[in-house]
N, C-alpha and C positions, 0 to 999 in steps of 0.2 A: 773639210772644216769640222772641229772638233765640234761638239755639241754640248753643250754644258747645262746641268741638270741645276734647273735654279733651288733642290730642296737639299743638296748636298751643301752647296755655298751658306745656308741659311742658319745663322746663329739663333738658339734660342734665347727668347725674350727673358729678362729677366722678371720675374714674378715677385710682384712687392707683396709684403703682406699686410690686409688690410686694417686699415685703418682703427686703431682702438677707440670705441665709441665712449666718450670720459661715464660711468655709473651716477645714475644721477639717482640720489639721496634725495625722499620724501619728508616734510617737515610732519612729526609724530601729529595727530588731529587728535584734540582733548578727547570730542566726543566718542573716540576711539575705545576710552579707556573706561574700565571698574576700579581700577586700581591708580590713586594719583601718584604712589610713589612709581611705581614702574612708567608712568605718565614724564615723570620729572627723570627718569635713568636714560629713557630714551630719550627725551630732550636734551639734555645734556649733554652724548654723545653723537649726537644731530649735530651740537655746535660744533662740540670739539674737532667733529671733522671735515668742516663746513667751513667755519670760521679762518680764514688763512691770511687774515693781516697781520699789520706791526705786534699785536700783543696777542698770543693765543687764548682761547677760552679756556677758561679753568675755573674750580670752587669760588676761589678768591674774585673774581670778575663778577660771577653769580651773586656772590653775598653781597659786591659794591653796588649792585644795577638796583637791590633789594634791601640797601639801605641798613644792612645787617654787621654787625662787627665780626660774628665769629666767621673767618673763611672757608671756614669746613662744618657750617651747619648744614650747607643741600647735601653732603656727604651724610651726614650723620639722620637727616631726614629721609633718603632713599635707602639706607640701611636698615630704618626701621629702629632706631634706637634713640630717638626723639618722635612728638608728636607736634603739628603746628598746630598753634592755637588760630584764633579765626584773625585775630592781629596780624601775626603771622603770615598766614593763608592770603591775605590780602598784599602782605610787601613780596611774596615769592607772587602774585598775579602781575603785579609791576614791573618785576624781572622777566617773566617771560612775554613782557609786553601785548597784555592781552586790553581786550577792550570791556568796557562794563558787563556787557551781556554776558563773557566769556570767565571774567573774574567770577559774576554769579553762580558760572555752570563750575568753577573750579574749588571754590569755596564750600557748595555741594557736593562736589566730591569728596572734598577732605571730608568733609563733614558724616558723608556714608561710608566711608571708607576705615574711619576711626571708632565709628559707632559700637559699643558692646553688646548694648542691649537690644534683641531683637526687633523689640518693636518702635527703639527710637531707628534703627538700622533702615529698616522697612519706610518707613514715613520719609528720609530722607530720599530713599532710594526712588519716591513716589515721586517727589518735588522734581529730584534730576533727569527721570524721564521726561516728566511734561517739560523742562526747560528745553529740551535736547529735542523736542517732539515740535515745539514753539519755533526754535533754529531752523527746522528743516522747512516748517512751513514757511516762513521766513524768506527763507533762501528760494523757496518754489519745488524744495528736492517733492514736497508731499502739498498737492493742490486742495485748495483752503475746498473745495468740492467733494471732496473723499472724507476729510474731516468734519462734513456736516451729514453727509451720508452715512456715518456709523452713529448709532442713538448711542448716549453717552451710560453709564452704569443706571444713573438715577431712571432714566427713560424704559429702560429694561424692568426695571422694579415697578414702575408706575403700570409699564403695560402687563404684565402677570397680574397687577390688582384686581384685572377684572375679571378673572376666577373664583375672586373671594365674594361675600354673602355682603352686602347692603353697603358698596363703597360710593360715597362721594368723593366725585377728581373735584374737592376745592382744596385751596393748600393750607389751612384750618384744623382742616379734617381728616387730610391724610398727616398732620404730624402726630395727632393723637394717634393714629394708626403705628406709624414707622419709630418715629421718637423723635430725638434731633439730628437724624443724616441727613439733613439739607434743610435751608433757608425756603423762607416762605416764597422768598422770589423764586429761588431757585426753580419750584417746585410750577410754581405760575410760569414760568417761562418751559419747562419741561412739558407741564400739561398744554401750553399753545402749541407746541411743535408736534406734538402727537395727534392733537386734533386738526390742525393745519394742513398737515401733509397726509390728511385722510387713512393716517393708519387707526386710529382711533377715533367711532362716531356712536352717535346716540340713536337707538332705534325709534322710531319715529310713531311706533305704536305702542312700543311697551315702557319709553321713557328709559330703558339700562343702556347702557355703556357696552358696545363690543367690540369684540377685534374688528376689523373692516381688512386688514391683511398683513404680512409677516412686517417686521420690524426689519430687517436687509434682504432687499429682492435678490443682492447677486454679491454673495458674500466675496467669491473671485475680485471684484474690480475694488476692493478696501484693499489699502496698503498693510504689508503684515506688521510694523509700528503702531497702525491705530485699533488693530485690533489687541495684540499684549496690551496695550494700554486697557482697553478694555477687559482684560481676562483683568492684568493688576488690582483694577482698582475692585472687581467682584472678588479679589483672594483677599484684597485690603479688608473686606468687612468678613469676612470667616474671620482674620486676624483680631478682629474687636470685638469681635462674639462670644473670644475665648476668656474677655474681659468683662462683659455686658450680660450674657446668658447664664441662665443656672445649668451646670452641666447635665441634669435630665433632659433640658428643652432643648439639646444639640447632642449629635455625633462626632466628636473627632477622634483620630485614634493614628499610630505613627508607625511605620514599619521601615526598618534601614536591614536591606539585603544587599547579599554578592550574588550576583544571575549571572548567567550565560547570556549572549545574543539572542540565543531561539529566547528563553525561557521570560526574557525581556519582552520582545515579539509576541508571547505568549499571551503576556498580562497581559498587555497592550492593548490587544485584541476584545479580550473578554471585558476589558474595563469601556471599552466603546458598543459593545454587546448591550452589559451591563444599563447604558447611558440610553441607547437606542429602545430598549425596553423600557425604561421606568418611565422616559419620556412618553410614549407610544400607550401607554395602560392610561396617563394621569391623564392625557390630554381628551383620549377618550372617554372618561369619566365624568372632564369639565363639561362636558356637551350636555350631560345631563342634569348636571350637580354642582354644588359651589364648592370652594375649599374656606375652611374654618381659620388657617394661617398663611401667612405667604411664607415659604423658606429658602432656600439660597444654597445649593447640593452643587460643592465644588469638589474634587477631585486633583491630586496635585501625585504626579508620577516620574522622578526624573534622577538623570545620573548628577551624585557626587563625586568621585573620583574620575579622572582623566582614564 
Protein backbone atom coordinates (compact mmCIF):
# COMPACT_ATOMS: atom_id res chain seq x y z
CA UNK A 1 0.00 0.00 0.00
CA UNK A 2 1.26 3.22 -1.16
CA UNK A 3 1.68 5.72 1.70
CA UNK A 4 1.02 8.99 1.05
CA UNK A 5 2.66 11.97 2.65
CA UNK A 6 -0.11 14.31 3.75
CA UNK A 7 2.48 17.49 3.27
CA UNK A 8 3.14 16.88 -0.31
CA UNK A 9 -0.97 16.90 -1.13
CA UNK A 10 -1.20 20.11 0.94
CA UNK A 11 -1.86 23.38 -0.90
CA UNK A 12 -0.73 26.50 0.51
CA UNK A 13 -3.19 28.73 2.30
CA UNK A 14 -3.85 31.75 0.66
CA UNK A 15 -2.44 34.68 2.72
CA UNK A 16 -4.88 37.74 2.76
CA UNK A 17 -3.41 40.85 3.43
CA UNK A 18 -4.45 42.54 6.37
CA UNK A 19 -6.83 44.52 6.84
CA UNK A 20 -6.42 48.52 6.39
CA UNK A 21 -7.10 50.09 9.65
CA UNK A 22 -9.24 53.56 8.00
CA UNK A 23 -6.55 56.78 9.70
CA UNK A 24 -8.37 58.33 11.95
CA UNK A 25 -8.00 62.28 11.77
CA UNK A 26 -7.89 64.25 15.10
CA UNK A 27 -10.34 67.41 15.32
CA UNK A 28 -7.31 70.47 15.70
CA UNK A 29 -7.99 71.59 19.95
CA UNK A 30 -7.92 75.49 20.04
CA UNK A 31 -5.96 75.41 23.05
CA UNK A 32 -3.45 73.76 20.86
CA UNK A 33 -2.69 76.86 19.16
CA UNK A 34 -0.49 80.47 19.46
CA UNK A 35 -1.35 81.05 16.32
CA UNK A 36 -5.30 81.43 15.32
CA UNK A 37 -4.76 81.47 11.69
CA UNK A 38 -2.86 78.37 11.48
CA UNK A 39 -5.68 77.26 14.17
CA UNK A 40 -8.28 78.07 11.27
CA UNK A 41 -5.78 76.22 8.21
CA UNK A 42 -5.95 73.21 10.06
CA UNK A 43 -9.43 73.32 10.79
CA UNK A 44 -10.37 73.78 7.61
CA UNK A 45 -8.53 70.92 6.17
CA UNK A 46 -9.88 68.70 9.27
CA UNK A 47 -13.16 69.31 7.36
CA UNK A 48 -12.38 69.24 3.96
CA UNK A 49 -11.49 65.74 4.55
CA UNK A 50 -13.76 64.78 7.09
CA UNK A 51 -16.69 66.18 5.73
CA UNK A 52 -17.90 63.40 2.92
CA UNK A 53 -21.72 64.26 2.36
CA UNK A 54 -23.94 65.66 -0.28
CA UNK A 55 -22.09 69.06 -0.40
CA UNK A 56 -18.37 69.09 0.33
CA UNK A 57 -16.74 71.60 2.62
CA UNK A 58 -15.21 74.41 1.22
CA UNK A 59 -14.50 78.63 1.81
CA UNK A 60 -17.98 79.20 0.64
CA UNK A 61 -19.80 76.83 3.21
CA UNK A 62 -17.32 78.52 5.97
CA UNK A 63 -18.31 82.00 5.02
CA UNK A 64 -22.29 80.72 4.94
CA UNK A 65 -22.12 78.94 8.57
CA UNK A 66 -20.36 82.52 9.47
CA UNK A 67 -22.88 84.56 8.14
CA UNK A 68 -20.19 86.39 5.86
CA UNK A 69 -20.88 87.29 2.16
CA UNK A 70 -17.44 87.23 0.94
CA UNK A 71 -16.56 83.14 0.13
CA UNK A 72 -13.11 83.57 0.33
CA UNK A 73 -12.65 85.67 3.37
CA UNK A 74 -11.30 82.37 5.80
CA UNK A 75 -8.95 82.24 2.59
CA UNK A 76 -7.89 85.50 2.62
CA UNK A 77 -7.81 85.35 6.83
CA UNK A 78 -5.42 82.19 7.01
CA UNK A 79 -3.27 83.92 4.30
CA UNK A 80 -2.70 86.52 6.50
CA UNK A 81 -3.74 89.22 4.14
CA UNK A 82 -6.87 90.38 6.13
CA UNK A 83 -7.12 91.00 9.85
CA UNK A 84 -10.61 89.96 11.93
CA UNK A 85 -11.82 92.39 13.76
CA UNK A 86 -13.46 91.22 17.23
CA UNK A 87 -17.11 91.34 15.10
CA UNK A 88 -15.62 89.27 13.09
CA UNK A 89 -13.72 87.10 15.43
CA UNK A 90 -17.08 86.35 16.95
CA UNK A 91 -19.19 85.21 13.53
CA UNK A 92 -15.90 82.96 12.48
CA UNK A 93 -16.43 81.32 16.62
CA UNK A 94 -20.18 80.57 15.19
CA UNK A 95 -18.67 78.74 12.31
CA UNK A 96 -16.53 76.67 13.90
CA UNK A 97 -19.38 75.99 16.31
CA UNK A 98 -17.69 76.66 19.48
CA UNK A 99 -19.39 77.25 22.79
CA UNK A 100 -19.11 80.68 24.97
CA UNK A 101 -16.13 79.67 26.84
CA UNK A 102 -14.42 78.61 23.66
CA UNK A 103 -15.41 81.84 21.53
CA UNK A 104 -13.73 83.73 24.63
CA UNK A 105 -10.59 81.64 24.37
CA UNK A 106 -10.79 82.38 20.41
CA UNK A 107 -11.33 85.87 20.40
CA UNK A 108 -8.17 86.02 22.77
CA UNK A 109 -6.34 84.56 20.50
CA UNK A 110 -7.04 86.84 17.66
CA UNK A 111 -6.73 89.32 19.76
CA UNK A 112 -2.78 88.15 20.89
CA UNK A 113 -2.16 86.97 17.99
CA UNK A 114 -2.81 90.47 16.01
CA UNK A 115 -1.29 92.49 18.71
CA UNK A 116 1.75 94.92 17.63
CA UNK A 117 2.67 96.45 20.45
CA UNK A 118 4.52 94.50 22.82
CA UNK A 119 2.98 95.12 25.74
CA UNK A 120 -0.78 95.28 24.57
CA UNK A 121 0.77 91.51 23.01
CA UNK A 122 1.75 90.41 26.48
CA UNK A 123 -1.42 91.46 28.56
CA UNK A 124 -3.45 89.49 26.10
CA UNK A 125 -1.15 86.67 26.05
CA UNK A 126 -1.76 86.87 30.12
CA UNK A 127 -5.67 86.80 29.95
CA UNK A 128 -5.30 83.50 27.32
CA UNK A 129 -3.26 81.61 29.65
CA UNK A 130 -5.53 82.03 32.73
CA UNK A 131 -8.56 81.15 30.23
CA UNK A 132 -6.74 77.96 29.08
CA UNK A 133 -5.53 77.32 32.80
CA UNK A 134 -9.51 77.83 33.95
CA UNK A 135 -10.33 74.92 31.09
CA UNK A 136 -8.20 72.66 32.36
CA UNK A 137 -9.20 73.05 35.80
CA UNK A 138 -12.39 72.72 34.61
CA UNK A 139 -12.17 69.76 32.78
CA UNK A 140 -10.30 68.12 36.09
CA UNK A 141 -7.09 67.79 33.46
CA UNK A 142 -5.34 70.24 36.64
CA UNK A 143 -6.91 69.49 40.43
CA UNK A 144 -8.42 72.71 41.90
CA UNK A 145 -5.68 71.22 44.96
CA UNK A 146 -2.52 71.99 42.92
CA UNK A 147 -3.81 75.23 42.14
CA UNK A 148 -4.11 76.40 45.75
CA UNK A 149 -0.95 74.87 46.55
CA UNK A 150 1.20 77.16 44.40
CA UNK A 151 1.08 80.98 46.28
CA UNK A 152 0.01 83.16 43.61
CA UNK A 153 2.65 86.10 42.49
CA UNK A 154 1.05 88.58 44.99
CA UNK A 155 1.78 85.96 47.93
CA UNK A 156 5.44 85.67 46.90
CA UNK A 157 5.74 89.47 47.24
CA UNK A 158 4.02 89.69 50.49
CA UNK A 159 6.21 86.87 51.81
CA UNK A 160 9.83 88.47 50.87
CA UNK A 161 8.05 91.70 52.81
CA UNK A 162 9.25 90.44 55.71
CA UNK A 163 12.89 91.05 55.12
CA UNK A 164 12.26 94.72 54.91
CA UNK A 165 12.49 97.31 57.97
CA UNK A 166 9.13 98.14 59.88
CA UNK A 167 6.37 96.26 57.54
CA UNK A 168 2.72 96.19 58.53
CA UNK A 169 0.78 92.99 56.74
CA UNK A 170 -2.53 95.48 56.88
CA UNK A 171 -3.52 96.10 53.27
CA UNK A 172 -3.52 100.11 53.92
CA UNK A 173 -0.10 99.90 54.40
CA UNK A 174 1.29 97.72 52.34
CA UNK A 175 -0.32 99.72 49.28
CA UNK A 176 1.62 102.64 50.32
CA UNK A 177 4.54 100.30 50.27
CA UNK A 178 3.99 98.52 46.70
CA UNK A 179 1.64 101.14 44.82
CA UNK A 180 -1.50 99.81 43.10
CA UNK A 181 -0.52 96.04 42.17
CA UNK A 182 -3.40 94.79 43.76
CA UNK A 183 -6.78 95.68 45.47
CA UNK A 184 -7.23 96.03 49.08
CA UNK A 185 -9.00 92.73 49.14
CA UNK A 186 -6.77 91.34 47.19
CA UNK A 187 -4.24 91.94 49.51
CA UNK A 188 -6.64 90.83 52.71
CA UNK A 189 -7.38 87.64 51.22
CA UNK A 190 -3.38 87.07 50.35
CA UNK A 191 -2.40 88.15 53.79
CA UNK A 192 -5.25 85.40 55.45
CA UNK A 193 -3.77 82.61 53.30
CA UNK A 194 -0.39 83.08 54.42
CA UNK A 195 -1.12 83.43 57.91
CA UNK A 196 -3.62 80.56 57.78
CA UNK A 197 -1.70 77.91 56.31
CA UNK A 198 1.00 78.82 59.09
CA UNK A 199 3.71 79.88 56.45
CA UNK A 200 3.52 83.14 58.01
CA UNK A 201 3.29 84.02 61.92
CA UNK A 202 3.98 86.61 64.55
CA UNK A 203 6.60 86.06 67.04
CA UNK A 204 5.11 85.91 70.15
CA UNK A 205 7.68 87.90 72.02
CA UNK A 206 9.02 90.16 69.76
CA UNK A 207 5.61 91.10 68.15
CA UNK A 208 7.47 90.86 64.06
CA UNK A 209 6.25 88.84 61.39
CA UNK A 210 8.43 85.74 60.24
CA UNK A 211 8.83 83.12 58.03
CA UNK A 212 7.53 80.09 59.91
CA UNK A 213 8.54 78.08 56.58
CA UNK A 214 9.12 77.84 52.69
CA UNK A 215 6.29 78.98 50.54
CA UNK A 216 6.09 75.28 48.29
CA UNK A 217 7.11 72.19 50.35
CA UNK A 218 7.45 70.12 47.19
CA UNK A 219 7.76 72.08 44.28
CA UNK A 220 7.66 68.31 42.06
CA UNK A 221 3.85 67.71 42.85
CA UNK A 222 2.79 71.62 41.01
CA UNK A 223 1.68 71.06 37.64
CA UNK A 224 4.36 72.61 35.20
CA UNK A 225 1.11 75.08 33.85
CA UNK A 226 0.74 76.52 37.19
CA UNK A 227 3.96 77.25 37.76
CA UNK A 228 4.75 79.32 33.96
CA UNK A 229 1.78 80.92 35.13
CA UNK A 230 3.58 81.97 37.99
CA UNK A 231 7.06 82.79 36.45
CA UNK A 232 4.39 84.97 33.82
CA UNK A 233 2.96 86.82 35.86
CA UNK A 234 6.58 87.71 37.95
CA UNK A 235 7.94 88.60 34.09
CA UNK A 236 4.51 90.66 33.78
CA UNK A 237 5.73 93.14 36.47
CA UNK A 238 9.64 93.48 35.23
CA UNK A 239 7.33 94.28 31.90
CA UNK A 240 5.82 97.44 33.96
CA UNK A 241 8.82 98.37 35.53
CA UNK A 242 10.09 99.40 32.36
CA UNK A 243 7.08 101.76 32.42
CA UNK A 244 6.92 102.74 36.25
CA UNK A 245 10.59 102.93 37.42
CA UNK A 246 13.28 105.50 36.78
CA UNK A 247 15.89 103.60 34.91
CA UNK A 248 18.50 104.10 37.72
CA UNK A 249 16.16 102.25 40.29
CA UNK A 250 16.28 98.93 37.70
CA UNK A 251 18.61 96.89 35.54
CA UNK A 252 17.45 95.71 32.27
CA UNK A 253 19.65 95.12 29.57
CA UNK A 254 19.16 92.84 26.18
CA UNK A 255 21.42 90.51 24.38
CA UNK A 256 20.31 88.45 20.99
CA UNK A 257 23.21 85.79 20.04
CA UNK A 258 23.88 82.82 17.73
CA UNK A 259 25.39 79.86 20.27
CA UNK A 260 26.35 76.51 19.89
CA UNK A 261 24.58 73.76 21.97
CA UNK A 262 27.65 73.58 24.52
CA UNK A 263 28.01 77.38 24.69
CA UNK A 264 24.03 77.50 25.26
CA UNK A 265 24.71 74.76 28.11
CA UNK A 266 27.39 76.95 29.11
CA UNK A 267 25.36 80.06 30.07
CA UNK A 268 22.82 78.15 31.34
CA UNK A 269 24.88 76.86 33.82
CA UNK A 270 26.63 79.90 35.10
CA UNK A 271 23.19 81.88 35.03
CA UNK A 272 21.86 79.06 37.79
CA UNK A 273 25.28 79.43 39.49
CA UNK A 274 24.78 82.96 39.32
CA UNK A 275 21.01 82.59 40.91
CA UNK A 276 22.20 80.05 43.67
CA UNK A 277 24.70 82.68 44.94
CA UNK A 278 23.04 85.78 45.12
CA UNK A 279 20.34 83.97 46.68
CA UNK A 280 22.54 82.04 49.19
CA UNK A 281 24.69 85.59 50.29
CA UNK A 282 21.15 87.74 50.68
CA UNK A 283 19.33 85.24 52.61
CA UNK A 284 22.11 85.09 54.89
CA UNK A 285 22.37 88.55 55.46
CA UNK A 286 18.39 88.69 56.24
CA UNK A 287 19.10 86.73 59.43
CA UNK A 288 20.90 89.48 60.58
CA UNK A 289 19.55 92.63 58.83
CA UNK A 290 16.60 93.99 57.10
CA UNK A 291 16.42 95.03 53.56
CA UNK A 292 15.69 98.90 52.69
CA UNK A 293 13.51 97.68 49.26
CA UNK A 294 11.89 94.84 48.08
CA UNK A 295 13.12 94.08 44.29
CA UNK A 296 12.00 91.34 41.90
CA UNK A 297 15.55 89.87 40.01
CA UNK A 298 14.05 88.05 36.88
CA UNK A 299 16.28 86.46 34.43
CA UNK A 300 14.82 85.56 30.88
CA UNK A 301 17.15 83.05 28.70
CA UNK A 302 15.64 81.37 25.54
CA UNK A 303 15.80 80.32 21.94
CA UNK A 304 14.26 82.49 19.02
CA UNK A 305 14.96 80.78 15.93
CA UNK A 306 13.86 77.03 15.45
Amino acid sequence: METVNPAVNLKPARVSAPATEPLLILIPQLSAYLDYRLYLKDYYEYRVKTDKGRRPYSYAVFSAAADIKSPSYLKLIIEGKRNLSLDMAEKFARALQFNKQETEEFVKLVLFSQAQDAVERNRHFVDLVNIRLLKKMQKGEIAKESWEKLPNWLSWILYSLVDLKDIKYEPKALIKILGPIATEEQLAQAISNLFSTGILRQNEVTGEIIKARELISNSQDVPVELVRKLQMDLLYLGLESLFKENPVDREVGALTLALTEEEFNQIKFEIRQLKKRIAKDIVAKRVSTRGDRLYQFNLQFFPISK
